[in-house]
C-alpha positions as CSV (number, residue, x, y, z in Angstrom):
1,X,5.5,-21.5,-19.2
2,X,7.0,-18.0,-20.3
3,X,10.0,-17.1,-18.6
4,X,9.6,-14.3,-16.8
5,X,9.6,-10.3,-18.9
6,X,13.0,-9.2,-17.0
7,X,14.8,-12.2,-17.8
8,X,13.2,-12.2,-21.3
9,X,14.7,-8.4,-21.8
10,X,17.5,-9.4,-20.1
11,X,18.4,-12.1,-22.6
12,X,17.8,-9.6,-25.8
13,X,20.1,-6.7,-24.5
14,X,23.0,-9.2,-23.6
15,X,22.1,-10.7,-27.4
16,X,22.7,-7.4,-28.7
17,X,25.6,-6.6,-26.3
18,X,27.2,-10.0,-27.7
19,X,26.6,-9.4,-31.2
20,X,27.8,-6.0,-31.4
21,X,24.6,-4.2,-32.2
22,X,25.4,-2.4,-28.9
23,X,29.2,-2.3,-29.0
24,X,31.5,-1.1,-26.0
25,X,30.6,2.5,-25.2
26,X,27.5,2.4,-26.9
27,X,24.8,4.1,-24.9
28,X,21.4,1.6,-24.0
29,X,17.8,2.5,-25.2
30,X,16.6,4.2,-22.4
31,X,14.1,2.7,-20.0
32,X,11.3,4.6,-21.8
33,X,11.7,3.2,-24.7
34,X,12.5,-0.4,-23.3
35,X,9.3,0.3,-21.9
36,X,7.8,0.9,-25.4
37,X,9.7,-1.9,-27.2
38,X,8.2,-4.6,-24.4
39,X,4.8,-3.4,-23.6
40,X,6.5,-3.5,-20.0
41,X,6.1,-1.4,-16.9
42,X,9.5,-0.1,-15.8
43,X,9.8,-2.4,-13.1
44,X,10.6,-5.5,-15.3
45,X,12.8,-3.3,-17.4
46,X,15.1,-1.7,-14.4
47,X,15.5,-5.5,-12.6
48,X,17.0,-6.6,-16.0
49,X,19.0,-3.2,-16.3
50,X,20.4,-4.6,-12.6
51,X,21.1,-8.1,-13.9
52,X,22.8,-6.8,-16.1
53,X,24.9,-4.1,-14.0
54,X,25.4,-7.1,-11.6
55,X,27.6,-9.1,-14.5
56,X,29.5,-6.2,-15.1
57,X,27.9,-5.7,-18.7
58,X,26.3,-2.2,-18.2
59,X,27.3,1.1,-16.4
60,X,26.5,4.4,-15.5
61,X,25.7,6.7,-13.1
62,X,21.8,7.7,-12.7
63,X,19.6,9.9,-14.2
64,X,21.4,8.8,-17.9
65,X,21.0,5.7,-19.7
66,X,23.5,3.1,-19.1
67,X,26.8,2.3,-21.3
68,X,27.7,-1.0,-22.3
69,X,31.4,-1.5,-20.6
70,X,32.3,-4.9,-22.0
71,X,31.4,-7.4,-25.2
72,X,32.0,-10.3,-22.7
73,X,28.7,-11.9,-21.8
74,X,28.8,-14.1,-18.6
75,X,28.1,-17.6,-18.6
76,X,25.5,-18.0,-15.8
77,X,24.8,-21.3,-13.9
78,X,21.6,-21.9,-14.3
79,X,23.0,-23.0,-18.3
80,X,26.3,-23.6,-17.6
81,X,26.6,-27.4,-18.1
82,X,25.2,-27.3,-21.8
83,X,27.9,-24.6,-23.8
84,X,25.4,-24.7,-26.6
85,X,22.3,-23.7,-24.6
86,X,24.1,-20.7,-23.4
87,X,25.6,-19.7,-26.9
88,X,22.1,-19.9,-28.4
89,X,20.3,-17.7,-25.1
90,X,22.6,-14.8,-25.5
91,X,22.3,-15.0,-29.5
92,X,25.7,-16.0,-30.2
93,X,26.3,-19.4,-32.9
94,X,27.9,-22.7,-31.1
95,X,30.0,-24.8,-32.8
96,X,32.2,-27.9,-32.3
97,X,35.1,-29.4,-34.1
98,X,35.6,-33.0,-32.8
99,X,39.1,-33.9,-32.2
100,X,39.1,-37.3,-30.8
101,X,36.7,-40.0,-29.6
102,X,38.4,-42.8,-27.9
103,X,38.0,-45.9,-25.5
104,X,41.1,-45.7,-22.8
105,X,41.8,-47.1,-19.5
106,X,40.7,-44.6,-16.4
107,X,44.0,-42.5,-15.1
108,X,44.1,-41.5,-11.4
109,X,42.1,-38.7,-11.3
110,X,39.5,-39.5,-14.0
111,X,39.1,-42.8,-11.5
112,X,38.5,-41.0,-8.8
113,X,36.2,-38.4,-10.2
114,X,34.2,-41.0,-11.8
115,X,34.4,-43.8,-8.7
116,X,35.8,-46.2,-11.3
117,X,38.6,-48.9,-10.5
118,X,41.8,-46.8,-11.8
119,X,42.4,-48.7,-16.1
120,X,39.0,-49.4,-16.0
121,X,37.6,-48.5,-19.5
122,X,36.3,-44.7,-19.7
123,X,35.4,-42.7,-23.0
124,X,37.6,-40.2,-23.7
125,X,36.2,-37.3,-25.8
126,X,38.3,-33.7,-27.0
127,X,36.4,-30.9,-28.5
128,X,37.3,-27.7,-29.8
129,X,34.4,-25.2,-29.1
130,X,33.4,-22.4,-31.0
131,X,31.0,-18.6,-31.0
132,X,30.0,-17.4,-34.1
133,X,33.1,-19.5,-35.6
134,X,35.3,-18.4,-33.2
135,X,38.0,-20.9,-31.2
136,X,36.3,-20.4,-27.6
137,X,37.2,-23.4,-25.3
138,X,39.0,-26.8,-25.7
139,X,37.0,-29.1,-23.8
140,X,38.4,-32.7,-22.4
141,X,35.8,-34.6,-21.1
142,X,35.3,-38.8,-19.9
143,X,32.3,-40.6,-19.5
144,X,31.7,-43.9,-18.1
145,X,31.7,-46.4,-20.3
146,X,28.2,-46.8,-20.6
147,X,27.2,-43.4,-20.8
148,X,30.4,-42.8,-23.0
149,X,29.7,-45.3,-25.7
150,X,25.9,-43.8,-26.5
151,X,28.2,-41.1,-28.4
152,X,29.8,-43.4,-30.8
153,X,25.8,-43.1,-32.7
154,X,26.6,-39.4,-32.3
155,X,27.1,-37.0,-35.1
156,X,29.3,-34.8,-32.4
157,X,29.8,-31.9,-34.5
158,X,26.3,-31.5,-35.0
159,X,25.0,-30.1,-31.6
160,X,24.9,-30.6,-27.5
161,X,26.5,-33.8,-26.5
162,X,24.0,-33.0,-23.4
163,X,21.1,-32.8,-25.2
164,X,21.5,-35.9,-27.0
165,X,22.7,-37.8,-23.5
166,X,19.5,-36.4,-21.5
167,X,17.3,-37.8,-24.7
168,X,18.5,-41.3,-24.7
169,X,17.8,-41.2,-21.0
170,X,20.5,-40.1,-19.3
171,X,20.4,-38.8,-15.8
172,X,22.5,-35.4,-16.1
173,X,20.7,-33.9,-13.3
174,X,23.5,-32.3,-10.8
175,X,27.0,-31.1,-11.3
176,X,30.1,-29.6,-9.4
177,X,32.2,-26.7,-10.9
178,X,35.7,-26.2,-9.5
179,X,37.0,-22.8,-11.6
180,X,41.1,-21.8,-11.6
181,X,43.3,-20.9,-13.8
182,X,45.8,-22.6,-15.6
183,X,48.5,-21.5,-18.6
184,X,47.5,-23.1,-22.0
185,X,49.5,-26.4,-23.3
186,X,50.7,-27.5,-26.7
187,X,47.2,-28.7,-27.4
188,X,45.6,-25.4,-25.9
189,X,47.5,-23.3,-28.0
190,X,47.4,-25.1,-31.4
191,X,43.4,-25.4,-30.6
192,X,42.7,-21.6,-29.5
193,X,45.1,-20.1,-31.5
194,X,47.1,-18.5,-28.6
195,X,50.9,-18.9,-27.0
196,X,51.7,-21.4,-25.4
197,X,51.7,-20.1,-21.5
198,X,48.6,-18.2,-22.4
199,X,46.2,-17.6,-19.4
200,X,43.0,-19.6,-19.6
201,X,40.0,-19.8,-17.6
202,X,39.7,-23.7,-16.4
203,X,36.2,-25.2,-15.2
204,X,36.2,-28.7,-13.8
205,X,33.3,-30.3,-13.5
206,X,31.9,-33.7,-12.1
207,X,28.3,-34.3,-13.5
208,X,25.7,-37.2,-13.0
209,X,22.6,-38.3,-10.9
210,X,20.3,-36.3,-8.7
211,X,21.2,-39.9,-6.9
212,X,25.1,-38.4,-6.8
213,X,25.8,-41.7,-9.3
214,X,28.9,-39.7,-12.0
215,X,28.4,-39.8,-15.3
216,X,31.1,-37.4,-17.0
217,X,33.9,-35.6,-16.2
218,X,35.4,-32.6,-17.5
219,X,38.2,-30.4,-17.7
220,X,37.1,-27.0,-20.0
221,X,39.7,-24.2,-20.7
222,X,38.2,-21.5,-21.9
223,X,39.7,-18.1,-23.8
224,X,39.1,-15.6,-21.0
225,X,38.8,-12.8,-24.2
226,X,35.7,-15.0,-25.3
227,X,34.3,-16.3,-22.1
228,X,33.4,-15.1,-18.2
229,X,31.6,-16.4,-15.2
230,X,29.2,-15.3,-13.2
231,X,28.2,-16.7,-10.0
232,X,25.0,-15.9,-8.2
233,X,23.9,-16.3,-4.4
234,X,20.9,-16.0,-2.4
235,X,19.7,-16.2,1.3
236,X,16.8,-18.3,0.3
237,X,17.9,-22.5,-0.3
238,X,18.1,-22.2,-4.0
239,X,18.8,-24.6,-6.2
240,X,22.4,-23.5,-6.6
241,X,24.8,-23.4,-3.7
242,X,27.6,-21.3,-3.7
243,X,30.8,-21.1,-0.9
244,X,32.5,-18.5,0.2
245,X,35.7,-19.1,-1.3
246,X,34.0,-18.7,-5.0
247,X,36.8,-22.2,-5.6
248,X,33.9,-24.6,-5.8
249,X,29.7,-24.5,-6.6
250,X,28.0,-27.1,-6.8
251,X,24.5,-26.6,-8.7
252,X,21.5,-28.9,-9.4
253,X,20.0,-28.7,-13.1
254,X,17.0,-28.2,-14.2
Protein backbone atom coordinates (compact mmCIF):
# COMPACT_ATOMS: atom_id res chain seq x y z
CA UNK A 1 0.00 0.00 0.00
CA UNK A 2 1.07 3.77 -0.80
CA UNK A 3 2.20 5.62 2.08
CA UNK A 4 0.14 8.25 2.67
CA UNK A 5 0.55 11.93 0.11
CA UNK A 6 1.74 14.11 3.35
CA UNK A 7 4.24 11.76 4.36
CA UNK A 8 5.17 11.16 0.77
CA UNK A 9 5.81 15.17 0.40
CA UNK A 10 7.13 15.13 3.55
CA UNK A 11 9.92 12.73 2.71
CA UNK A 12 10.88 14.75 -0.72
CA UNK A 13 11.22 18.24 0.94
CA UNK A 14 13.44 16.85 3.88
CA UNK A 15 15.30 15.00 0.69
CA UNK A 16 15.88 18.23 -0.70
CA UNK A 17 16.50 19.96 2.70
CA UNK A 18 19.31 17.14 3.26
CA UNK A 19 20.91 17.42 -0.03
CA UNK A 20 21.15 20.97 -0.18
CA UNK A 21 18.85 21.71 -3.05
CA UNK A 22 17.03 23.80 -0.40
CA UNK A 23 19.94 25.08 1.65
CA UNK A 24 19.62 26.99 5.11
CA UNK A 25 17.71 30.21 4.39
CA UNK A 26 16.36 29.06 1.31
CA UNK A 27 12.70 29.94 0.98
CA UNK A 28 10.10 26.63 0.29
CA UNK A 29 7.98 26.29 -2.91
CA UNK A 30 4.89 27.66 -1.76
CA UNK A 31 1.90 25.64 -0.99
CA UNK A 32 0.43 26.46 -4.45
CA UNK A 33 2.85 25.15 -6.21
CA UNK A 34 3.35 22.02 -3.80
CA UNK A 35 -0.04 21.77 -4.73
CA UNK A 36 0.79 21.74 -8.42
CA UNK A 37 3.93 19.55 -8.21
CA UNK A 38 1.68 16.68 -6.23
CA UNK A 39 -1.65 16.81 -7.83
CA UNK A 40 -2.58 17.43 -3.96
CA UNK A 41 -5.25 19.45 -2.21
CA UNK A 42 -3.58 21.71 0.30
CA UNK A 43 -4.48 19.81 3.10
CA UNK A 44 -1.91 16.99 2.54
CA UNK A 45 0.58 19.62 1.61
CA UNK A 46 0.16 21.98 4.93
CA UNK A 47 0.21 18.54 7.42
CA UNK A 48 3.66 17.79 5.92
CA UNK A 49 4.62 21.71 6.08
CA UNK A 50 3.78 20.95 10.05
CA UNK A 51 5.78 17.78 10.23
CA UNK A 52 8.17 19.43 9.16
CA UNK A 53 7.90 22.69 11.49
CA UNK A 54 7.47 20.05 14.34
CA UNK A 55 11.28 18.72 13.68
CA UNK A 56 12.51 22.00 13.64
CA UNK A 57 13.39 21.82 9.79
CA UNK A 58 11.18 24.72 8.50
CA UNK A 59 10.05 28.28 9.78
CA UNK A 60 8.22 31.21 9.33
CA UNK A 61 5.64 33.27 10.28
CA UNK A 62 2.22 33.03 8.06
CA UNK A 63 0.95 34.42 5.17
CA UNK A 64 4.85 33.76 3.48
CA UNK A 65 6.36 30.57 2.54
CA UNK A 66 8.42 28.89 5.00
CA UNK A 67 12.47 29.07 5.36
CA UNK A 68 14.43 26.13 5.78
CA UNK A 69 16.28 26.82 9.38
CA UNK A 70 18.55 23.82 9.52
CA UNK A 71 20.38 21.06 7.04
CA UNK A 72 19.91 18.50 10.02
CA UNK A 73 17.24 16.07 9.21
CA UNK A 74 15.87 14.12 12.21
CA UNK A 75 16.00 10.64 12.60
CA UNK A 76 12.44 9.54 13.42
CA UNK A 77 11.44 6.28 15.28
CA UNK A 78 9.32 4.72 13.19
CA UNK A 79 13.14 3.92 11.06
CA UNK A 80 15.34 4.38 13.66
CA UNK A 81 16.71 0.85 14.23
CA UNK A 82 17.88 0.38 10.47
CA UNK A 83 20.56 3.61 9.83
CA UNK A 84 20.45 2.64 6.28
CA UNK A 85 16.59 2.77 5.88
CA UNK A 86 16.56 6.27 7.21
CA UNK A 87 19.63 7.47 5.10
CA UNK A 88 17.95 6.16 1.88
CA UNK A 89 14.08 7.83 2.96
CA UNK A 90 15.51 11.33 3.36
CA UNK A 91 17.76 10.85 0.04
CA UNK A 92 20.98 10.85 1.70
CA UNK A 93 23.81 7.69 0.70
CA UNK A 94 24.66 5.13 3.73
CA UNK A 95 27.73 3.66 4.01
CA UNK A 96 29.77 1.43 6.33
CA UNK A 97 33.36 0.84 6.97
CA UNK A 98 33.72 -2.38 9.09
CA UNK A 99 36.25 -2.16 11.67
CA UNK A 100 36.08 -5.38 13.56
CA UNK A 101 34.10 -8.59 13.76
CA UNK A 102 35.02 -10.72 16.65
CA UNK A 103 33.80 -13.61 19.02
CA UNK A 104 34.56 -12.38 22.87
CA UNK A 105 33.31 -13.41 26.21
CA UNK A 106 30.12 -11.22 27.43
CA UNK A 107 31.38 -8.12 29.89
CA UNK A 108 28.94 -7.05 32.65
CA UNK A 109 26.73 -4.92 30.98
CA UNK A 110 26.56 -6.60 27.56
CA UNK A 111 25.43 -9.73 29.99
CA UNK A 112 22.92 -8.08 31.38
CA UNK A 113 21.51 -6.44 28.37
CA UNK A 114 21.59 -9.53 26.56
CA UNK A 115 20.39 -12.02 29.74
CA UNK A 116 23.55 -13.96 29.01
CA UNK A 117 25.76 -15.63 31.88
CA UNK A 118 28.54 -12.76 32.13
CA UNK A 119 32.10 -14.54 29.55
CA UNK A 120 29.55 -16.26 27.85
CA UNK A 121 30.47 -16.00 24.05
CA UNK A 122 28.76 -12.81 22.35
CA UNK A 123 29.62 -11.32 18.77
CA UNK A 124 31.17 -8.23 18.95
CA UNK A 125 30.76 -6.00 15.84
CA UNK A 126 32.41 -2.03 15.38
CA UNK A 127 31.25 -0.03 12.45
CA UNK A 128 32.10 3.32 11.20
CA UNK A 129 28.91 4.77 9.53
CA UNK A 130 28.69 7.04 6.85
CA UNK A 131 26.01 9.96 4.70
CA UNK A 132 26.92 10.64 1.37
CA UNK A 133 30.63 9.50 2.42
CA UNK A 134 30.61 11.43 5.38
CA UNK A 135 31.98 9.91 8.97
CA UNK A 136 28.42 10.07 10.77
CA UNK A 137 28.34 7.57 13.76
CA UNK A 138 30.62 4.81 15.21
CA UNK A 139 28.48 2.10 16.08
CA UNK A 140 29.39 -0.81 18.79
CA UNK A 141 27.05 -3.36 18.74
CA UNK A 142 26.91 -7.41 20.30
CA UNK A 143 24.70 -10.11 19.34
CA UNK A 144 24.11 -13.30 20.74
CA UNK A 145 25.97 -15.79 19.61
CA UNK A 146 23.56 -17.23 17.41
CA UNK A 147 22.20 -14.37 15.94
CA UNK A 148 25.81 -12.91 15.94
CA UNK A 149 27.51 -15.63 13.92
CA UNK A 150 24.77 -15.36 10.83
CA UNK A 151 27.14 -12.14 10.08
CA UNK A 152 30.33 -13.98 9.63
CA UNK A 153 28.32 -15.00 5.72
CA UNK A 154 27.91 -11.21 5.65
CA UNK A 155 29.54 -8.87 3.26
CA UNK A 156 29.07 -6.04 6.11
CA UNK A 157 30.08 -3.16 4.15
CA UNK A 158 27.64 -3.87 1.65
CA UNK A 159 24.27 -2.87 3.29
CA UNK A 160 21.88 -3.13 6.54
CA UNK A 161 23.07 -5.67 8.99
CA UNK A 162 19.11 -5.56 9.84
CA UNK A 163 18.04 -6.31 6.69
CA UNK A 164 20.13 -9.20 6.17
CA UNK A 165 19.20 -10.54 10.05
CA UNK A 166 15.30 -10.01 9.46
CA UNK A 167 15.81 -12.23 6.01
CA UNK A 168 17.48 -15.10 7.46
CA UNK A 169 14.72 -15.04 9.99
CA UNK A 170 15.50 -13.19 12.63
CA UNK A 171 13.04 -11.77 14.99
CA UNK A 172 14.04 -7.94 15.24
CA UNK A 173 10.66 -6.92 16.07
CA UNK A 174 10.93 -4.48 19.36
CA UNK A 175 13.60 -2.28 20.62
CA UNK A 176 14.49 0.19 23.62
CA UNK A 177 16.43 3.51 23.00
CA UNK A 178 18.10 5.11 25.96
CA UNK A 179 19.67 8.61 24.37
CA UNK A 180 22.53 10.86 26.49
CA UNK A 181 25.38 12.24 25.77
CA UNK A 182 28.76 11.38 26.23
CA UNK A 183 32.37 13.01 25.13
CA UNK A 184 34.07 11.07 22.17
CA UNK A 185 37.07 8.55 23.10
CA UNK A 186 40.31 7.68 21.23
CA UNK A 187 38.35 5.38 18.96
CA UNK A 188 35.46 8.14 18.54
CA UNK A 189 37.79 10.68 17.55
CA UNK A 190 40.21 8.73 15.19
CA UNK A 191 36.75 7.25 13.61
CA UNK A 192 34.73 10.70 13.22
CA UNK A 193 37.41 12.78 12.68
CA UNK A 194 36.78 15.09 15.74
CA UNK A 195 38.79 15.84 19.30
CA UNK A 196 39.01 13.84 21.55
CA UNK A 197 36.31 15.22 24.40
CA UNK A 198 34.14 16.10 21.46
CA UNK A 199 30.27 16.01 22.35
CA UNK A 200 28.42 13.17 20.76
CA UNK A 201 24.96 12.10 20.66
CA UNK A 202 24.85 8.43 22.31
CA UNK A 203 21.80 5.94 21.58
CA UNK A 204 21.62 2.72 23.47
CA UNK A 205 19.62 0.33 22.33
CA UNK A 206 18.39 -3.30 23.36
CA UNK A 207 16.66 -5.05 20.42
CA UNK A 208 15.00 -8.52 19.94
CA UNK A 209 11.57 -10.45 20.07
CA UNK A 210 8.06 -9.11 20.01
CA UNK A 211 8.36 -12.19 22.72
CA UNK A 212 11.05 -9.62 24.75
CA UNK A 213 13.74 -12.65 23.85
CA UNK A 214 17.39 -9.95 23.07
CA UNK A 215 18.94 -10.32 20.21
CA UNK A 216 21.61 -7.22 19.89
CA UNK A 217 22.85 -4.64 21.76
CA UNK A 218 24.13 -1.43 20.94
CA UNK A 219 25.93 1.49 21.85
CA UNK A 220 25.76 4.30 18.65
CA UNK A 221 27.53 7.73 19.01
CA UNK A 222 26.64 9.82 16.61
CA UNK A 223 28.16 13.42 15.26
CA UNK A 224 25.47 15.73 16.56
CA UNK A 225 26.60 18.19 13.22
CA UNK A 226 25.35 15.13 11.12
CA UNK A 227 22.64 13.52 13.07
CA UNK A 228 19.31 14.58 15.39
CA UNK A 229 16.35 12.96 16.96
CA UNK A 230 13.02 13.35 16.99
CA UNK A 231 10.67 11.89 19.23
CA UNK A 232 6.99 11.78 18.65
CA UNK A 233 3.89 11.17 21.08
CA UNK A 234 0.31 10.69 20.95
CA UNK A 235 -2.88 10.21 23.20
CA UNK A 236 -4.04 7.35 21.19
CA UNK A 237 -1.92 3.68 22.23
CA UNK A 238 0.52 3.81 19.39
CA UNK A 239 2.91 1.70 18.56
CA UNK A 240 5.65 3.81 20.10
CA UNK A 241 5.69 4.77 23.71
CA UNK A 242 7.31 7.62 24.88
CA UNK A 243 7.98 8.90 28.87
CA UNK A 244 8.13 11.87 30.15
CA UNK A 245 11.59 12.22 30.98
CA UNK A 246 12.47 11.88 26.91
CA UNK A 247 15.66 9.39 28.87
CA UNK A 248 14.15 6.25 27.56
CA UNK A 249 11.40 4.99 24.50
CA UNK A 250 10.83 2.07 23.91
CA UNK A 251 9.19 1.39 20.29
CA UNK A 252 7.81 -1.73 18.55
CA UNK A 253 8.87 -2.18 14.74
CA UNK A 254 7.15 -2.68 12.06
Amino acid sequence: MDRPLHERIADDLRRRIASGELPVGATLPSEARLCEEWAASRGPVRQALGTLRAEGLIGGGRGRSPEVRTGQVPQPFDTLLSFSRWAERIGRVPGQRIQELALRPARREVADALAVDEGETVVELLRLRLLDGRPAMVERTVFVEHVGRLLFDFDLDSGSIYAYLIERGVELALARHVFDAVPADDTDARLLGVPAGTPLLRERRRAGSLAGEPYEFSDDRYRPDQVTFTIENAQQAPPMVGRASGSVTESVLT
